[in-house]
LUMVEX-433982 format. One record per residue: residue number from 1; residue in one letter; x, y, z of N, C-alpha, C, O in turn. Coordinates in Angstrom, 3 decimals, decimal comma, padded with zeros to 6 digits. Atoms other than C-alpha are relative to their C-alpha. Example, Ala and Ser with C-alpha at 12.3 -4.5 7.8 and 13.67 -1.06 7.14 Angstrom:
<rec 1; A; <000,890; -001,190; 000,000>; <012,300; -004,500; 007,800>; <000,900; 001,200; 000,000>; <001,936; 001,181; 000,665>>
<rec 2; S; <-000,820; -001,190; -000,060>; <013,670; -001,060; 007,140>; <-000,770; 001,090; 000,730>; <-000,261; 002,198; 000,899>>
***
This chain:
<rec 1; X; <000,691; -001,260; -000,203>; <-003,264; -013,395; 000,182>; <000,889; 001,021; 000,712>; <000,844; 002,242; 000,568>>
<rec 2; X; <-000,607; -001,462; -000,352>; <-000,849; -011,708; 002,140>; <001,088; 000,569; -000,435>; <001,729; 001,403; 000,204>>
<rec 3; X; <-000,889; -000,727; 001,024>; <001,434; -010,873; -000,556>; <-000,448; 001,529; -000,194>; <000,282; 002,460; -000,535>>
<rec 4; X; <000,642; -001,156; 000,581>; <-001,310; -008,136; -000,971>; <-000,362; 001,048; 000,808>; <-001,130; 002,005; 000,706>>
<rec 5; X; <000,744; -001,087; -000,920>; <-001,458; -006,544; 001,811>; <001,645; 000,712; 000,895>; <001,606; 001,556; 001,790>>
<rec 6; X; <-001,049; -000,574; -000,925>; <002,331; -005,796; 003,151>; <000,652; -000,449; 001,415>; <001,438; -001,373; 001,620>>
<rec 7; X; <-000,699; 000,201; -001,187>; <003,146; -005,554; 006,632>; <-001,101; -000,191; 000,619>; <-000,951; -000,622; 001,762>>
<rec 8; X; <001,333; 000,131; -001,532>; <-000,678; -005,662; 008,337>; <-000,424; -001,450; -000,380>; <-000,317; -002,051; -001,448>>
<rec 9; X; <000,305; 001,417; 000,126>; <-001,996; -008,959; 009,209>; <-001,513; -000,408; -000,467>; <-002,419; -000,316; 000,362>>
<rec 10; X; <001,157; 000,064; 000,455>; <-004,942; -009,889; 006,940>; <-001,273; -000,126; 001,203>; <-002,103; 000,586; 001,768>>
<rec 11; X; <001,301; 000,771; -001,269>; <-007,252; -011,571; 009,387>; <-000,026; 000,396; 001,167>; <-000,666; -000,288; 001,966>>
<rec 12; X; <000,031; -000,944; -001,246>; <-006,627; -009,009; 012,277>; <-001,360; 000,963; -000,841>; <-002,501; 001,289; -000,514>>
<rec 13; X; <001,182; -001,069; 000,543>; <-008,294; -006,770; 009,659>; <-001,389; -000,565; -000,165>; <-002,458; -000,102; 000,234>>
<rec 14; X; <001,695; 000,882; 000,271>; <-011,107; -009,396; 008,500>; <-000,417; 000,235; 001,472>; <-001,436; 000,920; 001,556>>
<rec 15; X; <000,555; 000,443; -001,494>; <-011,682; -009,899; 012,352>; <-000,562; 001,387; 000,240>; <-001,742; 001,454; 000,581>>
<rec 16; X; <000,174; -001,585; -000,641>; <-011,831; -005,996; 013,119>; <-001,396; 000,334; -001,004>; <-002,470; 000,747; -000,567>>
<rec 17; X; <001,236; -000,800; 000,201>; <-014,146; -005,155; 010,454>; <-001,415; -001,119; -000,287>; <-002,475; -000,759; -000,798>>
<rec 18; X; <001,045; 000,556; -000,356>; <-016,299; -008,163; 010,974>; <-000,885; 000,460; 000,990>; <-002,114; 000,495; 001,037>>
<rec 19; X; <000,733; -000,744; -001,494>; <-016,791; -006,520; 014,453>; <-000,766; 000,942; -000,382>; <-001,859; 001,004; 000,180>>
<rec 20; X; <000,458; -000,828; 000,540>; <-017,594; -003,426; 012,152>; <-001,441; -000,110; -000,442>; <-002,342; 000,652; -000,091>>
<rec 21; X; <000,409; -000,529; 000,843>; <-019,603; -004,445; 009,744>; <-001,320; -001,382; 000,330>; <-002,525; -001,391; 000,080>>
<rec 22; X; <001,060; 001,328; -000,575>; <-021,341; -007,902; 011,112>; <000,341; -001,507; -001,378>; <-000,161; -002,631; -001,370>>
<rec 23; X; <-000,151; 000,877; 000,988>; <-019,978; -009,771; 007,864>; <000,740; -000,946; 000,181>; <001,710; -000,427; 000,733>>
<rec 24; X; <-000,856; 000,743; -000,817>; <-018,056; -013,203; 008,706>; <001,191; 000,316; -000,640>; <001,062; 000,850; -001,741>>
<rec 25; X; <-001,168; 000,211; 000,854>; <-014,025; -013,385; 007,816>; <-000,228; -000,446; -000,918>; <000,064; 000,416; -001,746>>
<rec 26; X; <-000,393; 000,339; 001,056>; <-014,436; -015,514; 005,040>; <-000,670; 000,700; -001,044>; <-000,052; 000,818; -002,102>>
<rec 27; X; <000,974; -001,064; 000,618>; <-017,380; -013,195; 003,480>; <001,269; 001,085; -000,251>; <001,552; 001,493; -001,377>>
<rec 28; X; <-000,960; -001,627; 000,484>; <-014,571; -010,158; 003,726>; <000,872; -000,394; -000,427>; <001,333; 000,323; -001,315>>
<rec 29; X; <-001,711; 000,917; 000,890>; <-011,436; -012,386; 002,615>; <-000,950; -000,171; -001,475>; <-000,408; 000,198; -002,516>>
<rec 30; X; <000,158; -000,555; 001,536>; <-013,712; -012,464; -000,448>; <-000,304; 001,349; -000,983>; <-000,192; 001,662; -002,168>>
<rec 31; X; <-000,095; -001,292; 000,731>; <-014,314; -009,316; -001,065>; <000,740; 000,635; -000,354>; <000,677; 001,273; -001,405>>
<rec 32; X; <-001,493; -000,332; 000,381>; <-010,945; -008,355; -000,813>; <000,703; -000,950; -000,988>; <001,158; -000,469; -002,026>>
<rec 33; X; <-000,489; 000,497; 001,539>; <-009,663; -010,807; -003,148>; <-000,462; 000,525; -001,092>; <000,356; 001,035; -001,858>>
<rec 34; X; <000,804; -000,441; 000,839>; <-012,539; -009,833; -005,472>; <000,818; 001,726; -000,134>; <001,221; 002,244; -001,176>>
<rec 35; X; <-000,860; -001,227; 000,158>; <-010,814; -006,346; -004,490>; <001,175; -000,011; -000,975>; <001,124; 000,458; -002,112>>
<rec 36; X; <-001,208; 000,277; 000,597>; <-007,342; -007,231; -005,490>; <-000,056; -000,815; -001,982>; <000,685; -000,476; -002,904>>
<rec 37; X; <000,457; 000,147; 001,163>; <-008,631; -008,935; -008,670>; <-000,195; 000,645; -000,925>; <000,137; 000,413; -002,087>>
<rec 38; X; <000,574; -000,901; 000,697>; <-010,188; -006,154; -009,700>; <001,204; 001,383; -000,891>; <001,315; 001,946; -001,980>>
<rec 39; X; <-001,234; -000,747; 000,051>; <-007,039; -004,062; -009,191>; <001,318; -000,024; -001,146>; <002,189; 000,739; -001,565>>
<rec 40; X; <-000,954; 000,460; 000,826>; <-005,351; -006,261; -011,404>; <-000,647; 000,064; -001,037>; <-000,345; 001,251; -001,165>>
<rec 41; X; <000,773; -000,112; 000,935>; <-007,341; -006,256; -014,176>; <000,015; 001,353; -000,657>; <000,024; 001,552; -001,872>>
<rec 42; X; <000,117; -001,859; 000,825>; <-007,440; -002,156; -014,722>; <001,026; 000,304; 000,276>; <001,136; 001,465; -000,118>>
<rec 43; X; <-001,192; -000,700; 000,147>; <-003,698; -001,678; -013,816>; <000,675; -000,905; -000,745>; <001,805; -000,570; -001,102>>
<rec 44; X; <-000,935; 001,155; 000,844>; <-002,490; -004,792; -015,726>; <001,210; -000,009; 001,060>; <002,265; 000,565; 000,794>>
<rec 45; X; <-001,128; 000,098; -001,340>; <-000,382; -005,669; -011,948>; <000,189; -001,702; -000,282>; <001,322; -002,158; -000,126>>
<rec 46; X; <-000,096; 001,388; 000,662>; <-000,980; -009,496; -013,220>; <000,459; -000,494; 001,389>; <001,672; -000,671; 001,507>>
<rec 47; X; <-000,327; 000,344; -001,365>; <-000,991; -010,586; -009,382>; <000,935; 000,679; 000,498>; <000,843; 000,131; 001,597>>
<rec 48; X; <-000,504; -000,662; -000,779>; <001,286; -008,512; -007,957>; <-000,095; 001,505; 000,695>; <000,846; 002,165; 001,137>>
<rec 49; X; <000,478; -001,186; -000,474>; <-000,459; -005,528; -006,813>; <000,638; -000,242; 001,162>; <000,739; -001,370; 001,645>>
<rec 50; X; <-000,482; -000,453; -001,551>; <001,192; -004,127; -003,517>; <-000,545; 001,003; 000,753>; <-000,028; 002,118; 000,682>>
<rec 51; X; <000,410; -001,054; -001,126>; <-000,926; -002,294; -000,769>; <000,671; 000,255; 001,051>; <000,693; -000,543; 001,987>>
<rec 52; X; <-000,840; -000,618; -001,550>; <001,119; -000,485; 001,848>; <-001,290; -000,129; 001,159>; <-002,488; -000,372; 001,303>>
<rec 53; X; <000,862; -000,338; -001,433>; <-000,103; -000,006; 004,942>; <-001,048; 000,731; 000,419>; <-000,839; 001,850; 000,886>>
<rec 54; X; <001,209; -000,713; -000,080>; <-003,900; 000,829; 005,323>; <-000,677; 000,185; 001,102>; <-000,995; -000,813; 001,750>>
<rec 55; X; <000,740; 000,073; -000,535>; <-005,818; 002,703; 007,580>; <-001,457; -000,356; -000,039>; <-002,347; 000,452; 000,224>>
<rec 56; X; <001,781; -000,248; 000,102>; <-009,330; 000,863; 006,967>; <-000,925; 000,387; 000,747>; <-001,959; 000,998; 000,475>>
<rec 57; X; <001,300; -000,951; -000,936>; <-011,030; 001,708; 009,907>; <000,716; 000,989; 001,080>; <000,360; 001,052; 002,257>>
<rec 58; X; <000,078; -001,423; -000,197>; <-009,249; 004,942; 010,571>; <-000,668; 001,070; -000,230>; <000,021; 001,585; -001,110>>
<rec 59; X; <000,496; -000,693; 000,869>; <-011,463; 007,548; 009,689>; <000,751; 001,329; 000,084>; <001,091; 001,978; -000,905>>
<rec 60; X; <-001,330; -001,396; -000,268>; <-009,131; 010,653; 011,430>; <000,984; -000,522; -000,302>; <001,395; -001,661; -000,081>>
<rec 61; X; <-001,609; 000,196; -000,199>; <-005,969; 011,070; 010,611>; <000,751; 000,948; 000,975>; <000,641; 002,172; 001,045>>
<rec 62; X; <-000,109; -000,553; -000,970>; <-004,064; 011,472; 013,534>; <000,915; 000,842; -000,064>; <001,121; 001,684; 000,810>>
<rec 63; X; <-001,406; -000,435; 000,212>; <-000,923; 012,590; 011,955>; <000,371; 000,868; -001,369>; <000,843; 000,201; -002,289>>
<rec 64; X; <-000,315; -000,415; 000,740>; <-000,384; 015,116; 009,655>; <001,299; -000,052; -001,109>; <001,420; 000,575; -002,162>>
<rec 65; X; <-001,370; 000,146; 000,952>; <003,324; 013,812; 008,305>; <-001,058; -001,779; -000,559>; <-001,004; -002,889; -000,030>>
<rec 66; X; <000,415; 000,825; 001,300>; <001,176; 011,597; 005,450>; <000,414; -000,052; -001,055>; <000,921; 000,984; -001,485>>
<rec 67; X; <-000,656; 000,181; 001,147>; <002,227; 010,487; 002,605>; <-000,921; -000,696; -001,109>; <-001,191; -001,893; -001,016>>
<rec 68; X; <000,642; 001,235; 000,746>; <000,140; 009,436; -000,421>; <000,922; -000,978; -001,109>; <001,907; -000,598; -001,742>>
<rec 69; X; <-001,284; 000,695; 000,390>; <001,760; 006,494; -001,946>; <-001,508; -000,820; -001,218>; <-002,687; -000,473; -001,287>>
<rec 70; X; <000,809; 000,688; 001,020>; <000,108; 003,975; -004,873>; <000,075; -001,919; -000,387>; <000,574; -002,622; 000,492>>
<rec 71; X; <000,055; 001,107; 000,308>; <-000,036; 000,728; -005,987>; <001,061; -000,616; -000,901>; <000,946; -000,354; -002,098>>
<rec 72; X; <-001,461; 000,190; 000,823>; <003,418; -000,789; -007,366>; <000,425; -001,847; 000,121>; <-000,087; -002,617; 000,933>>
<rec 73; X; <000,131; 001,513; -000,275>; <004,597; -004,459; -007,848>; <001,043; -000,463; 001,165>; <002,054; 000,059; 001,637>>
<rec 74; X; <-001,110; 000,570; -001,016>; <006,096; -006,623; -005,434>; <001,254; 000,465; 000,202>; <001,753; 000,654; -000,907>>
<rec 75; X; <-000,975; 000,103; 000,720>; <009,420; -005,858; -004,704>; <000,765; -001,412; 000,236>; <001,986; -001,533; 000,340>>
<rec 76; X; <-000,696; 001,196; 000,097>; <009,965; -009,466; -004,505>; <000,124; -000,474; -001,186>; <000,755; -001,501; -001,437>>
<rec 77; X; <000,072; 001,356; 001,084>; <009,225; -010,355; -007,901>; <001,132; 001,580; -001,397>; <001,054; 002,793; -001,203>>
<rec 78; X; <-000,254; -000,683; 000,767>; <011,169; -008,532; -010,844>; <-001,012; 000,718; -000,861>; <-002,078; 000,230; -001,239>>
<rec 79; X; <001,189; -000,543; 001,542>; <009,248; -006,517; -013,414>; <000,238; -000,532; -001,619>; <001,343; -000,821; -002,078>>
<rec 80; X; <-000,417; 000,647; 001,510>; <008,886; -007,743; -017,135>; <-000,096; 001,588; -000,540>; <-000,565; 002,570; 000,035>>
<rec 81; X; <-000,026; -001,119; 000,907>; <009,427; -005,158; -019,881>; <-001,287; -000,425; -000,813>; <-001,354; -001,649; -000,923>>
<rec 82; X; <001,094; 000,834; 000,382>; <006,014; -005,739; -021,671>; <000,825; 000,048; -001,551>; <000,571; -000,919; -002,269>>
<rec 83; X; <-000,211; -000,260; 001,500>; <007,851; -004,565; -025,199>; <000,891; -000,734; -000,373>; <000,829; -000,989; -001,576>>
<rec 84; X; <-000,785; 000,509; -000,055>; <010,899; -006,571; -024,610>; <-000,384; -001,421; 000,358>; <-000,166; -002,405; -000,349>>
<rec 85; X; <000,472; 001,230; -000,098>; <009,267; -009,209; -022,620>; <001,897; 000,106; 001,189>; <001,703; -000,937; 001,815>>
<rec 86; X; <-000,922; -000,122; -000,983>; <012,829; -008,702; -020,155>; <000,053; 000,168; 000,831>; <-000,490; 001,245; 001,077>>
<rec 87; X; <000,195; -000,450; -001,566>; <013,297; -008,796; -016,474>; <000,824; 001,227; 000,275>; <002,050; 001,303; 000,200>>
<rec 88; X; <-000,879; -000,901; -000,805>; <014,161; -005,729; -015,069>; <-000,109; 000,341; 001,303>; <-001,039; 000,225; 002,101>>
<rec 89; X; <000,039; 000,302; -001,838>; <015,318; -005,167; -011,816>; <-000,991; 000,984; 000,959>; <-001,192; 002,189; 000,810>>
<rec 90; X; <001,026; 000,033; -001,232>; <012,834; -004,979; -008,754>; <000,310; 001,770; 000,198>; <001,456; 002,169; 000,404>>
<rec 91; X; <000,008; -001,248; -000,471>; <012,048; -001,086; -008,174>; <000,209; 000,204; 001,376>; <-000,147; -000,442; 002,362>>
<rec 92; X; <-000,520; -000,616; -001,432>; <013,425; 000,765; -005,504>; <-000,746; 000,914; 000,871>; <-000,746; 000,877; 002,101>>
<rec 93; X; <000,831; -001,615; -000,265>; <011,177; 004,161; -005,156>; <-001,268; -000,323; -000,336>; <-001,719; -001,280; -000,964>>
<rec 94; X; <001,602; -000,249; 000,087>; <007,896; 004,841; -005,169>; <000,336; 001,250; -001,374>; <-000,369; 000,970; -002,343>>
<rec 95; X; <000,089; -000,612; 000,337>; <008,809; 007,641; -007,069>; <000,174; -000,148; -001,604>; <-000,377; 000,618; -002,395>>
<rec 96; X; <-000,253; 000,649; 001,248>; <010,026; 005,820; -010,285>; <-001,361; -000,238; -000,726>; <-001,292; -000,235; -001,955>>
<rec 97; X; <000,787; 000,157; 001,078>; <006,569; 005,205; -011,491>; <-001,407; 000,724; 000,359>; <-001,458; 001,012; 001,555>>
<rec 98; X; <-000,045; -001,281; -000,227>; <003,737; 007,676; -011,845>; <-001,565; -000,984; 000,099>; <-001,552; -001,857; -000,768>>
<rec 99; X; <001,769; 000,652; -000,267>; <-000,472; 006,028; -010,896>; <-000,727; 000,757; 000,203>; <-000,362; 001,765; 000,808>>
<rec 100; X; <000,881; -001,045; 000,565>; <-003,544; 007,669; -011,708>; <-000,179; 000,281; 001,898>; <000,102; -000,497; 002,809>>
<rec 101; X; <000,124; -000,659; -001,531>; <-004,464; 010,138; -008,208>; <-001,221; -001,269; 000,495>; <-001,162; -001,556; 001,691>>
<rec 102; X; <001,112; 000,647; -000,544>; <-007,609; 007,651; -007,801>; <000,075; -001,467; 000,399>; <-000,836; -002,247; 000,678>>
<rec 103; X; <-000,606; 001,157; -000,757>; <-005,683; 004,862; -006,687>; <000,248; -000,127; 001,239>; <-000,007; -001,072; 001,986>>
<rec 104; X; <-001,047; -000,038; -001,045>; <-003,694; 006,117; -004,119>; <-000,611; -000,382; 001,111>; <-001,804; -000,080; 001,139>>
<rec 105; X; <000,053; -000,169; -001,467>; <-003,886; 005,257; -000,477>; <000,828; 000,840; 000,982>; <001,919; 001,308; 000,657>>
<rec 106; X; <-000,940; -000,717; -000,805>; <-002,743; 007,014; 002,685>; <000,797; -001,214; 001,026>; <000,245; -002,178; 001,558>>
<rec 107; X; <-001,023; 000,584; -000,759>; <000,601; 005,621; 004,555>; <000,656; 000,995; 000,830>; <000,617; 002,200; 000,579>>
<rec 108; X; <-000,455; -000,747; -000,631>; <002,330; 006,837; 007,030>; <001,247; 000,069; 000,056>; <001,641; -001,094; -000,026>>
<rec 109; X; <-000,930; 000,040; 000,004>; <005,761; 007,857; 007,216>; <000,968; -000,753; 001,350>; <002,116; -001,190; 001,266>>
<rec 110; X; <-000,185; 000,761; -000,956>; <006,037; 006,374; 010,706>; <000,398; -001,357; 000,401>; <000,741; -001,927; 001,436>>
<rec 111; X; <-000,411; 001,559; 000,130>; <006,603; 003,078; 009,344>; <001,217; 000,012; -000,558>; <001,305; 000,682; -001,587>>
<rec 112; X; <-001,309; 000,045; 000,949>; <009,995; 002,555; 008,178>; <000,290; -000,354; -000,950>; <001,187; 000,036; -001,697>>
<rec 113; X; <-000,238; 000,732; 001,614>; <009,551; 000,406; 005,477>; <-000,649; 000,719; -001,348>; <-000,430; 000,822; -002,555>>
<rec 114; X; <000,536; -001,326; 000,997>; <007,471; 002,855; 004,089>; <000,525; 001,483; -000,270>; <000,480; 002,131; -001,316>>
<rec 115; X; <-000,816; -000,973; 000,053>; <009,331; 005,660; 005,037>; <001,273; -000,172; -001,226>; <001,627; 000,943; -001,607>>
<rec 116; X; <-000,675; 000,108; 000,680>; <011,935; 004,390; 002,531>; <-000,527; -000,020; -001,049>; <000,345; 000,163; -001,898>>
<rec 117; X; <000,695; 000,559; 001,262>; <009,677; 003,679; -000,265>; <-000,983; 001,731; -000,732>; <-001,407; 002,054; -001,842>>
<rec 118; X; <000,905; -001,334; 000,802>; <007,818; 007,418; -000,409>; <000,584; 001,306; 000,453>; <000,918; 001,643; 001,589>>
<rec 119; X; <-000,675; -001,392; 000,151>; <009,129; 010,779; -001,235>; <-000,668; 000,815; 001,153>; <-001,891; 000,685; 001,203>>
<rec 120; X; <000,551; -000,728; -000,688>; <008,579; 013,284; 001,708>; <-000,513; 001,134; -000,743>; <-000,025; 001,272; -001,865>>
<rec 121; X; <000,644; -001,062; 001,113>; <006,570; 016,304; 000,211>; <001,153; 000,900; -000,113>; <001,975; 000,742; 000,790>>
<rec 122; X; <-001,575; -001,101; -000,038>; <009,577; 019,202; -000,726>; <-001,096; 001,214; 001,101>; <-002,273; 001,538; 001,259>>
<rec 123; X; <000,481; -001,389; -001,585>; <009,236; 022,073; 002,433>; <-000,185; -000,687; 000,777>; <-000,517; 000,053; 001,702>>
<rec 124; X; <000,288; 000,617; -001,211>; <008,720; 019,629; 004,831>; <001,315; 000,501; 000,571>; <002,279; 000,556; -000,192>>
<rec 125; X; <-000,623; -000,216; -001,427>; <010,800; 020,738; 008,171>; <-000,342; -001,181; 001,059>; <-001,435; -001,566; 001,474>>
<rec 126; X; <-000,062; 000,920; -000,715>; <011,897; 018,175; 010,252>; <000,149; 000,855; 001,534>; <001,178; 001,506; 001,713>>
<rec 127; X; <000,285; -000,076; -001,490>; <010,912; 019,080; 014,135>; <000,781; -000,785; 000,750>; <000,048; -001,689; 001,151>>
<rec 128; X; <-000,607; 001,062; -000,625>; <013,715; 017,032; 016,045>; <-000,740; 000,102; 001,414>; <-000,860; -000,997; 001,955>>
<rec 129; X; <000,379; -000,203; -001,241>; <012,094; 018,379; 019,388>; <-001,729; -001,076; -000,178>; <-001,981; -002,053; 000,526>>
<rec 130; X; <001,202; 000,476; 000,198>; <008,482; 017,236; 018,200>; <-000,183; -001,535; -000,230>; <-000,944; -002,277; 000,390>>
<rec 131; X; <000,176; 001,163; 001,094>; <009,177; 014,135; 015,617>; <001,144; -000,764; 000,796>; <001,536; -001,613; -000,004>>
<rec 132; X; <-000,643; 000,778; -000,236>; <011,847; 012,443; 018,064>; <000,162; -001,347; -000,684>; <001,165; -001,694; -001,307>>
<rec 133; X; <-000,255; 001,709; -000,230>; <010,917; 008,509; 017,837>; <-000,461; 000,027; -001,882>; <-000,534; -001,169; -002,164>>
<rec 134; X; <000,178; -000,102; 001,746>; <010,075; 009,174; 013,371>; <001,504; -000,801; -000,531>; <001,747; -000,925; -001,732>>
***
């Protein structure tokens, strides 16, 4: 399961929005699979759907340098060519492939691993006085 979730630790989240929501961990570890399932099924990700880093029970955002980013495969596993049926090599960018707007999640650029993975918007001004520790 936590192929599918990145860098946050599943069961911090189950635990947090158990507190939320009154539902036990293993009740929300299925829903989220059932999630991820689902995911796979209408993007044809064939298990490897990749969620960055989610605020679920953020509801503000505290930080205006956001980034929306999407759903892309591992980059542990290669990609097949579906027409070829050929491995090609593990994507680099976020920007290389293009997912419908009603996917997306918000990430933050604050993370580094993400920071590498998603295009800053063009006009962004970098604040060195403001954005020091970025």
């Amino acid at each position: 399961m936590s192929k599918y979730f990145g860098l946050i630790n599943p069961k911090r989240y189950y635990h947090l929005l158990g507190l939320k929501t009154g539902l036990s961990e293993e009740k929300i570890q299925e829903i989220f699979e059932a999630l991820v399932d689902l995911i796979d099924q209408e993007f044809n990700t064939s298990g490897y759907a990749y969620i960055p880093k989610i605020a679920l029970l953020r509801r503000k955002v505290r930080h205006k340098r956001v980034m929306k980013a999407g759903y892309y495969p591992s980059f542990n596993e290669p990609e097949v060519d579906p027409e070829t049926g050929a491995l090609r090599p593990k994507m680099k960018y976020f920007e290389e492939r293009v997912y419908p707007e009603r996917v997306r999640v918000w990430v933050r650029w604050s993370n580094p691993f993400i920071a590498r993975l998603v295009p800053k918007p063009k006009g962004y001004k970098h604040n060195a006085k403001r954005h020091q520790n970025c």
